[in-house]
N, C-alpha and C positions, 0 to 999 in steps of 0.2 A: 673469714667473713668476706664477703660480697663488699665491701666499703672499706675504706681508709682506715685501718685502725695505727697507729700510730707506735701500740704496746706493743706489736708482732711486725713492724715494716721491715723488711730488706727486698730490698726491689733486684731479685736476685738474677734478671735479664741482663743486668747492668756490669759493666766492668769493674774489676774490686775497689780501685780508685773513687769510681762515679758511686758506687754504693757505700763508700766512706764519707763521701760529702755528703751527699743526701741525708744520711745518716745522721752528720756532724749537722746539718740544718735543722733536724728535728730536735736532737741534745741541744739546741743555742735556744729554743724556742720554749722547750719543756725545762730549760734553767731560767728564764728569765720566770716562769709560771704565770698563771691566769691574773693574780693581782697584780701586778707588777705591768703586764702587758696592757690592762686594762684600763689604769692610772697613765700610763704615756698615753693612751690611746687619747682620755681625756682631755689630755693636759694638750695635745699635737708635739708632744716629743718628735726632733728627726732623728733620725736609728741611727748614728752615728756607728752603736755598736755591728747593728747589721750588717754596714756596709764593711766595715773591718772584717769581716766574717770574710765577706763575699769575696776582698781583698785577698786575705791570707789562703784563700783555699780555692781561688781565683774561681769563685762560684760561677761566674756571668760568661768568664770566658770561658770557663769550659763545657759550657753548652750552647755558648752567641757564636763564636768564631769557626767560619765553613775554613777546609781544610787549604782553600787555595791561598786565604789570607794565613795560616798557621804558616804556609810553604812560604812567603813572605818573611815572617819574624821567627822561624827554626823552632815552630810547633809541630810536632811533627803529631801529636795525639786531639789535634785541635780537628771537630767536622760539627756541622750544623747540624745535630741527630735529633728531629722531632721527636722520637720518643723519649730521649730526655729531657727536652723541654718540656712536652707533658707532663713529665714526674717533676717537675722545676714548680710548674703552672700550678699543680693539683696543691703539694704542698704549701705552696705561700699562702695560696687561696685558702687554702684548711686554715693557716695559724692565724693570719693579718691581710687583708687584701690593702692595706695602705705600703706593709715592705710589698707584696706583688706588683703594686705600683710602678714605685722605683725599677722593679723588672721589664713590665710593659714597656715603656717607654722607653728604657734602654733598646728591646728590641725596636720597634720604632724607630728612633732616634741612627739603626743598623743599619735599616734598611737601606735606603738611598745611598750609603758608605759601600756597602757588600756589592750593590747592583751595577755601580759606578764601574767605570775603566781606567781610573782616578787611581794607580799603581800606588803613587806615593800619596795618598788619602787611606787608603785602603794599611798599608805599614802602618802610618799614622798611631789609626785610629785602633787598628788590633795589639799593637802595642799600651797603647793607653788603656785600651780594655784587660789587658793580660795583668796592669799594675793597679786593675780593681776600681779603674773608672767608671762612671754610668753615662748615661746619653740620652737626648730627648729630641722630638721630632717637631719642628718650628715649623706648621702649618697654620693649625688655626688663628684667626684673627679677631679684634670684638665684635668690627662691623659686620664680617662675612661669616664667621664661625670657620665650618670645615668646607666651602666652598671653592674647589682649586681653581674654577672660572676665574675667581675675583680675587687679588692681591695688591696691598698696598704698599708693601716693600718691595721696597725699586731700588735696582742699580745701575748708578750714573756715572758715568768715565770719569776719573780722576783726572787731576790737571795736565800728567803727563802723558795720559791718553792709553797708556800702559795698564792699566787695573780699574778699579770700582772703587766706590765707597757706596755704601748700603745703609737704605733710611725710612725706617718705619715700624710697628709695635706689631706683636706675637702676644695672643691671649689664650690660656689654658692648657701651656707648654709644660710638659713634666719636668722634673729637676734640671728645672731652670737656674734653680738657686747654687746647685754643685756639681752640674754635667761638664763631663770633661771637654765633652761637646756637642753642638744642636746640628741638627742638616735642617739647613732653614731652606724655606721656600718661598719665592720669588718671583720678579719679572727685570729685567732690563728695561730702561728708559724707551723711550717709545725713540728717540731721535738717537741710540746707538749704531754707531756706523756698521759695526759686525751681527750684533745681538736684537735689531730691535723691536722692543715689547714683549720677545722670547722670552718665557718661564726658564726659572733657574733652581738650581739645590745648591748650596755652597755650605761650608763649614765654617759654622761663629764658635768662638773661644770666650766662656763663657766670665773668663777671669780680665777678660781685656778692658783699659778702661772705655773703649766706647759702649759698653756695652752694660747698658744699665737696666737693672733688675728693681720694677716696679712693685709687686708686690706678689704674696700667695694668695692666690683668688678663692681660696676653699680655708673653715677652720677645722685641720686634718694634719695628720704626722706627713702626709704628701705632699710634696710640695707641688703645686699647679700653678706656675707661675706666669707673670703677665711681668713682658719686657719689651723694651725699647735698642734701638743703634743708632748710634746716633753717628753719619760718618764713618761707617766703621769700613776699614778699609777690608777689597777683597781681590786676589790676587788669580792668578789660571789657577795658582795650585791648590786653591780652594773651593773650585768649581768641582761639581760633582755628575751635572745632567746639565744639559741648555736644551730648549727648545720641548719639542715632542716627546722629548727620551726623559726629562723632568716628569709630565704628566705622568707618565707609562709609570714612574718609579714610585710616585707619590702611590697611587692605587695598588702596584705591586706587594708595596712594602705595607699597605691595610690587607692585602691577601694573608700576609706571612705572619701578620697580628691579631687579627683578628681570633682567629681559635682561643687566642688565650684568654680572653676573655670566658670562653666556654669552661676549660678544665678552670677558674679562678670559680667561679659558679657554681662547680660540682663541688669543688673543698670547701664552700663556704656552707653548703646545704650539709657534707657528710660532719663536719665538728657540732653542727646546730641540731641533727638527727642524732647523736650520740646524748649531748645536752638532753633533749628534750622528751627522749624516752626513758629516759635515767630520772627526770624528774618526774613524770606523769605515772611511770609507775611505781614510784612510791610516794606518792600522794594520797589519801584517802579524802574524799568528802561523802558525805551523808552515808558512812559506813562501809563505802566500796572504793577500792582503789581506781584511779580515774579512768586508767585503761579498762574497765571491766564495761565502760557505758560504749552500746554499738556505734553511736557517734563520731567518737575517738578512735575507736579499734577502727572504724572506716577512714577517718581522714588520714591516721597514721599508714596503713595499708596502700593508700592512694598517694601519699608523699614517699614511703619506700620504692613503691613500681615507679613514679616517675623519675627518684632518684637513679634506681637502675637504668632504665632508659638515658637518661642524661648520657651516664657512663660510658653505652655501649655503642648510643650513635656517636658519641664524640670520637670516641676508641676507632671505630670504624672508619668516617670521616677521615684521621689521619691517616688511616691505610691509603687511602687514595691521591693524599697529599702528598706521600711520599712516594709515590707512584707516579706521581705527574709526570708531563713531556708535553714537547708540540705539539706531540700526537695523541694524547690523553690528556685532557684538560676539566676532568667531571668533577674536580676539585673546588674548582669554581661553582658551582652550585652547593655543593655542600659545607662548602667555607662559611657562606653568609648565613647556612640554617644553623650550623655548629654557635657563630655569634647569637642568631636572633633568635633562635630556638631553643637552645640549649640553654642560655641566658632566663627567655622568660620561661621557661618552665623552674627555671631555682627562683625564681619570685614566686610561684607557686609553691613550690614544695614550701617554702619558709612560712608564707600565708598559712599552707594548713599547719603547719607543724606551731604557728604561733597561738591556732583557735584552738588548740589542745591544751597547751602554755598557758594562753592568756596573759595577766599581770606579769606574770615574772619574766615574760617575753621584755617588761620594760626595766627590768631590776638592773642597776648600773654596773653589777661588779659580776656580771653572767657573758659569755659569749656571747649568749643571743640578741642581745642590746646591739650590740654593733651589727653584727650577720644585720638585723632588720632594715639599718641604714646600708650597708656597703650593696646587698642586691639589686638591690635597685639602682645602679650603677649601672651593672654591668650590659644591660639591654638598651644604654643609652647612648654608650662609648662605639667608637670606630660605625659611627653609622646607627641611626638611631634603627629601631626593628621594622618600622612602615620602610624605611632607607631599603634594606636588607629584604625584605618582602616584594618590596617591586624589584629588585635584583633578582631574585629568583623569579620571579614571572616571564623573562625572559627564554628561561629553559625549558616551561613548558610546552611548545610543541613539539620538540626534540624526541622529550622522555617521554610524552605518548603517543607518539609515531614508537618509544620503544616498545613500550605496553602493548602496542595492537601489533609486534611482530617485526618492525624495523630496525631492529635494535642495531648497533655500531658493535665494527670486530674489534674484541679489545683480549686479550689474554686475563685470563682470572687473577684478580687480585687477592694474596691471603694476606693474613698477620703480618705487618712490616716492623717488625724492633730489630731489627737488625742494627748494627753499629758502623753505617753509612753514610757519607755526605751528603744532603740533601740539595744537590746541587742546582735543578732546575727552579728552585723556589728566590734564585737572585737571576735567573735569566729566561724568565718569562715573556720577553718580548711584547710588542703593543696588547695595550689594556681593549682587544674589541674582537667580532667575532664570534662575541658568546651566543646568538643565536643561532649560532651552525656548529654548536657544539652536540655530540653524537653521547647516548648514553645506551647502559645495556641493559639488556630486560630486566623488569621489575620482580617478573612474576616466578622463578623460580624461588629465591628467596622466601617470599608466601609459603609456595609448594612445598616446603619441607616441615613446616606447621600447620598444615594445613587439616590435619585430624583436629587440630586446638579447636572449640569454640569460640574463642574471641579471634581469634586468627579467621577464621572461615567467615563468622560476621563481619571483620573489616575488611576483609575479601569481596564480600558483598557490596560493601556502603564503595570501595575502589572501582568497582564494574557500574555501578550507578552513576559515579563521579564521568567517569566514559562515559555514560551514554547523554547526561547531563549535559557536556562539554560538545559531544559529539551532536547533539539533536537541538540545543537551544544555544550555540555560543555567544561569547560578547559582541555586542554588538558597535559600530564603529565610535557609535556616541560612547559606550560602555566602556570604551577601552580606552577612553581619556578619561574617566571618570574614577580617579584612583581610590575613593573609600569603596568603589563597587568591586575593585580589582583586587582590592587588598581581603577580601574576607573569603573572596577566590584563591589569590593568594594563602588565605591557611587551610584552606582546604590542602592545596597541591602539598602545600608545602609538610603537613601533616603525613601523607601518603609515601612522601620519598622521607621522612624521618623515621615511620617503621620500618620500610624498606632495609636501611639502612641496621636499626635494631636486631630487624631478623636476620640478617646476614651474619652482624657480626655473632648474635647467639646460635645461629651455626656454625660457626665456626669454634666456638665454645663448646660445642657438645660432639665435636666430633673428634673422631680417633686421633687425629695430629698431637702433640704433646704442647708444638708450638700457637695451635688452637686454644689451647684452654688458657690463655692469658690476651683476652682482647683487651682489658682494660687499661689504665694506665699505670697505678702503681699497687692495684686489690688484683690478688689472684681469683681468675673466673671459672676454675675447675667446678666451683659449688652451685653453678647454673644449671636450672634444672627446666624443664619443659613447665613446671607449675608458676616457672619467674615469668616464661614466657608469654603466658597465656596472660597471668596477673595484667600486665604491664600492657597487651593488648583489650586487656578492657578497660582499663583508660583512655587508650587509645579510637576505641569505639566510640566512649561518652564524649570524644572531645570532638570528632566528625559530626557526631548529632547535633551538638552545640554551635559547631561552624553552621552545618547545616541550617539549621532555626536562624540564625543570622543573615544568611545569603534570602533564606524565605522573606525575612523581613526589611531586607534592603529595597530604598524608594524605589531605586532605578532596575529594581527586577523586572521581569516579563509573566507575564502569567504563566506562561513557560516555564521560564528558570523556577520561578517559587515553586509548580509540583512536582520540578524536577528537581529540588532541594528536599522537599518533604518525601522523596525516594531513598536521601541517604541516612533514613533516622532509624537507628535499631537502640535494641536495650543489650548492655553489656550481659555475660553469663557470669554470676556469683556465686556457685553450688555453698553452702555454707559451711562442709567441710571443708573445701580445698579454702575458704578465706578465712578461715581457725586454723588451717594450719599455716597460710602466710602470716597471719596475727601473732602469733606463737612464732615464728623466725624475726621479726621485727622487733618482739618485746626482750629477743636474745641480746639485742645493743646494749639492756641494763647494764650497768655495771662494766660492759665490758670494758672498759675505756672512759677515761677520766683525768682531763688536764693537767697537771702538777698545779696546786694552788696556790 
């Protein structure tokens, strides 16, 4: 199957060790079973037992810890391999996005540790992580939220003029309540002799008594915690960044997180999509089983191709992230669409999959009761999607200077699951420049679909979005006007997500052996040119939809509005080829079914 099924996994890319854990993560999850999990869910049980898991079978480290810090503490099998963090990400997401939490945040919490020069910060903390610690990232604040401009904890020389002590409140901090450690974030006193008003990362000790833990701001088995320092002493050796190289680290290390968010999305739509075809079809009302009404068979149709897509740009996406360099940096664009797009499309999928559902979408002792609260999460965290949407706005002239033939020399990217340290993802260097980052043509990718009818259509509505762009652009008032920029933004950003799609299902459907697994932990040998097309007629209806949108913004032109009503096509349906997607989606029955 195309999707996660849990009764056939062995993610067999994987080293026999890493596919023992992964393994042993699914056996910890399918023994606790669906009541059992549902009932703490309720209650805000903390996973006490999970972290024991993570502990003995040094879950965290042995996908957190890059290999420089392994060479540190006599790891010698220890490397930061994105593609098992994906297989980390997809799974938590599948069973509990509240343990993936506890995940998240640990990486977070990494980040500014890994990036540091901080020798003995760096032992430290790979040590504490190797004995099944967690860790959390002290940015946010109440007043500011995630605003690294503004910070109210400050560090003020100690009496001896030798160190700091550190004084002020963190709100919406992850396992705050039991992280071994925070990399908090800061400023120095404005009247420090060395430091001053310089931003800081330093390491707080979560057990210390200055350090008092106010409350859990959510009622969730997560803990989201809001804490205070009171005086808390901080010493060199707990510096991590001062100055410039703090900011660069802060946004680095939402580079390196952000994704997870996306494969957390994809697991939480693929357990909900098993769920909810397993109930729908066998249901009967008014004498016909539910799937039999065209309705249903459409919205389920339209939630499998978008779940595929999820999959395949995200899969892709980290091909390029593991690909990264000074000199390749296209990562950065596809970072924020993997969070912001990937994210709200599994609100989508869950949406249609709950109108099929309906009532038992709300039934308390179902998967899908939580799935409906936990999505909605995920397109809010590390940068809300408007965040994320004007970030990629940035890379639009770039990528069509590549479209019309400019394109940047880069060596072709394939399938990256190799079993590598992903070492440029901790030494990124300054957070700026991204609009002089180079990308490479869009339009082959197309071209290998390009007999598809949804392919050739959104080919179309792409050469109009050019000419649109080309003949009527924003204009200067326009381009401070961010709700106008933003529904331009899903335009663009729509066009490099197929993009993205189709590359990686070419890469899926071509003769390499190491092709046929773009995905993260679902083999993709079973992708067929009929997924592809499917999935591009979504893609069509959802240009048109932008489109109608961009028509009917205040601050259009009469321009832009007919040159918006240029990009509206109707997707292609044949109604065999969508009986016979209807009939591979209604194959999930049964196949797959939680331990209860």
């Amino acid at each position: 199957m195309l999707l996660l099924n849990p009764a056939t996994y062995d993610p067999t890319f994987l080293a026999e060790d890493d596919r023992a854990a992964m393994r042993d993560l699914v056996a910890f999850f399918e023994g606790k079973g669906l009541a059992e999990m549902k009932a703490e869910y309720h209650a805000g049980t903390w996973y006490k037992d999970f972290l024991d898991l993570v502990a003995t079978r040094r879950l965290f480290a042995r996908v957190a810890t890059p290999a420089g810090v392994g060479a540190l503490i006599g790891d010698d099998d220890a490397r930061w391999d994105t593609a098992r963090l994906n297989e980390l990400n997809e799974l938590l997401g599948f069973y509990s996005l509240d343990h993936w939490y506890a995940w998240q945040v640990t990486v977070l919490g990494l980040g500014p540790v890994w990036t540091s020069a901080n020798e003995g910060a760096k032992r430290l903390v790979g040590e504490l992580l190797r004995e099944g610690g967690i860790f959390g990232f002290g940015l946010s604040e109440r007043t500011h939220g995630a605003d690294i401009y503004s910070t109210d904890m400050i560090l003020t020389r100690s009496a001896d003029g030798a160190s700091w002590v550190a004084n002020g409140g963190k709100y919406y901090i992850g396992n705050g309540n039991e992280a071994a450690r925070l990399s908090v974030f800061g400023r120095f006193a404005d009247d420090d002799p060395e430091h001053p008003g310089e931003y800081v990362f330093f390491l707080a000790d979560t057990k210390h008594p200055s350090y008092e833990l106010v409350k859990n701001t959510v009622q969730s088995q997560m803990f989201v915690s809001e804490f205070v320092l009171h005086d808390y002493p901080v010493t060199e050796a707990d510096l991590l960044h001062v100055g410039k190289p703090a900011w660069d680290a802060a946004l680095a290390t939402v580079n390196v997180g952000k994704v997870n968010l996306g494969w957390a999305s994809i697991g939480i739509c693929e357990h909900a999509f098993f769920e909810s075809v397993s109930h729908a079809n066998n249901r009967v009302l008014y004498g016909r089983t539910v799937t039999s009404f065209p309705h249903v068979r459409r919205m389920l149709a339209d939630a499998y191709a978008r779940l595929l897509a999820m999959k395949l740009f995200a899969a892709r996406s980290a091909d390029y992230l593991r690909a990264a360099s000074a000199e390749d940096r296209r990562f950065l664009l596809y970072n924020p669409i993997t969070k912001m797009k990937v994210t709200s499309e599994g609100e989508r999928v869950i949406n249609l999959l709950w109108e099929v559902i309906a009532a038992r979408g709300f039934e308390k002792d179902t998967y899908f009761e939580s799935a409906v609260r936990d999505i909605r999460a995920l397109p809010k965290l590390e940068g809300t999607v408007h965040v994320n949407l004007a970030l990629v706005l940035k890379f639009l002239p770039k990528y069509l200077m590549a479209a019309a033939g400019g394109a940047g020399s880069y060596e072709p990217v394939g399938v990256r699951r190799e079993a590598v340290d992903d070492t440029f993802l901790f030494a990124q260097g300054p957070a700026s420049g991204l609009g002089r980052i180079e990308f490479h043509d869009p339009r082959p990718a197309f071209a290998r679909f390009a007999h598809l009818p949804n392919v050739a259509l959104f080919v179309e509505q792409m050469t109009a979005l050019g000419m649109l762009l080309a003949s009527a652009p924003p204009s200067k008032e326009q381009a401070e006007d961010l709700d106008f920029l933003l529904t331009l933004g899903q335009l663009f950003t729509q066009v490099v997500y197929a993009q993205l799609v189709a590359e990686a299902a070419g890469l899926a459907l071509s003769e390499d052996p190491e092709g046929a697994r773009p995905g993260s932990v679902s083999d993709a040998s079973e992708l067929t040119e009929a997924h592809v097309d499917r999935m591009f007629a979504v893609f069509v209806q959802d240009v048109a939809e932008f489109a109608v949108a961009l028509h009917g913004q205040p601050a259009a032109t009469d321009a832009q509005q007919q040159g918006a009503l240029t990009l509206i096509r109707r997707p292609s349906l044949p109604a065999d080829a969508e009986a016979a997607f209807v009939t591979e989606v209604l194959s999930y029955d049964g196949a797959w079914t939680m331990t209860p």
